[in-house]
N, C-alpha and C positions, 0 to 999 in steps of 0.2 A: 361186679357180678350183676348182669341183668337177662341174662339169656338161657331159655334151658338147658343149652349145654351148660353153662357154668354153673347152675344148679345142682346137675348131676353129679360136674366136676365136684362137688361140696360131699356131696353122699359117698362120692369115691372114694376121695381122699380119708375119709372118715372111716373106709372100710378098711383100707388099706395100712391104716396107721400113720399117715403121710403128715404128721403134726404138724412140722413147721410151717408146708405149704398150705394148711389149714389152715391154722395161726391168720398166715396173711392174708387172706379172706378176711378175717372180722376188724371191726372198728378196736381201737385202745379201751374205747368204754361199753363195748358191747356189751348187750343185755339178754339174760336166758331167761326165758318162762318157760319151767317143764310141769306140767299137770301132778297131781297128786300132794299127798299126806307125806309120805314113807317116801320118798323120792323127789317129790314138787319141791317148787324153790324160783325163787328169784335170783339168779349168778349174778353180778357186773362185773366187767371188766374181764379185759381178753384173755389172762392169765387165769382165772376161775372157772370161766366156761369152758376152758382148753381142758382143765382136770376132770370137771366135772362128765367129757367127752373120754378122755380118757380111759375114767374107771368106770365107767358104761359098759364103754368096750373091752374091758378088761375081764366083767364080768360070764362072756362068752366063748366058748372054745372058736378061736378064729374069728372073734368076734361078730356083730351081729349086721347081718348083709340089709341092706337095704334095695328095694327097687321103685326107685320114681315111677309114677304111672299119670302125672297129667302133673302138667305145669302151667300157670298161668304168668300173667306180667298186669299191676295196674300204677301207674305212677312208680311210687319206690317202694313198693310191698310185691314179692314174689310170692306164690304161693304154691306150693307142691300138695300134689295128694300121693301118699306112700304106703308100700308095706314091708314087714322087714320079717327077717325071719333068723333063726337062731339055737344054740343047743348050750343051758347053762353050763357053768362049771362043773354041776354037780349029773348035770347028765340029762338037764327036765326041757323038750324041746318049746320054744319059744317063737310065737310069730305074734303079728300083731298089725293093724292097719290105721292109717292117721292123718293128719294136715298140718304142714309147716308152714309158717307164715317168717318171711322174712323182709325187715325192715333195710333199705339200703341208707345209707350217705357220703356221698363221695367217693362211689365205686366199693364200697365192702359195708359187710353185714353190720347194722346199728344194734338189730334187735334179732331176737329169736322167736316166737313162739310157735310150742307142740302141746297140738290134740291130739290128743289118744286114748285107748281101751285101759283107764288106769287101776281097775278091777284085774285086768289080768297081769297086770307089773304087778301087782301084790301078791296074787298066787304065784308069780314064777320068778320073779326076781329077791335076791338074798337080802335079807335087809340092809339098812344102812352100816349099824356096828358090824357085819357080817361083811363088810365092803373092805378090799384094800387093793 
């Protein structure tokens, strides 16, 4: 993965629920950094972060769209600027704008990290025990 289509391709498939082809995108030992308290965390490993992508998306009706809006390339760090938008389960609309930085090695994702508005995942997002 080093091109913006295949960037995109990442937020697609994420959209779509495309797991396994997602899956193969990341490294065995990939690593998630997502911001926050009630949400943030460090994931490792490709089977962690897959869940943790999972019940994200799980948490939005047709879960939560994303759209790339600039992409860059420096060495093995991708980085996206995004915004995504969304309607909880419970009915509260959700949008929100960000930066993903993604670490590459030997053609798939090593690392993850997301910035973002995490004031607003707290007002709109269910809490964790509230997750399934």
């Amino acid at each position: 993965m080093t091109t913006e289509t295949e960037v995109r391709a990442f937020f697609d498939l994420l959209e779509r629920g495309e797991w396994d082809r997602l899956a193969s995108l990341l490294a065995e030992d990939v690593v998630l950094e997502f911001p926050g308290d009630r949400f943030g965390g460090r994931f490792t490993g490709r089977r962690r972060v897959m869940v943790f992508l999972r019940q994200n998306q799980r948490l939005f009706r047709g879960g939560l769209h994303f759209d790339p809006r600039w992409v860059g390339a420096c060495g093995d760090r991708v980085v996206v600027e995004w915004t995504n938008r969304g309607v909880t389960r419970e009915g509260k609309e959700y949008g929100n704008r960000g930066v993903t930085v993604f670490v590459l090695r030997d053609g798939r994702v090593a690392e993850i990290h997301d910035y973002l508005d995490t004031a607003l995942l707290e007002r709109t997002w269910p809490r964790r025990e509230e997750r399934r």
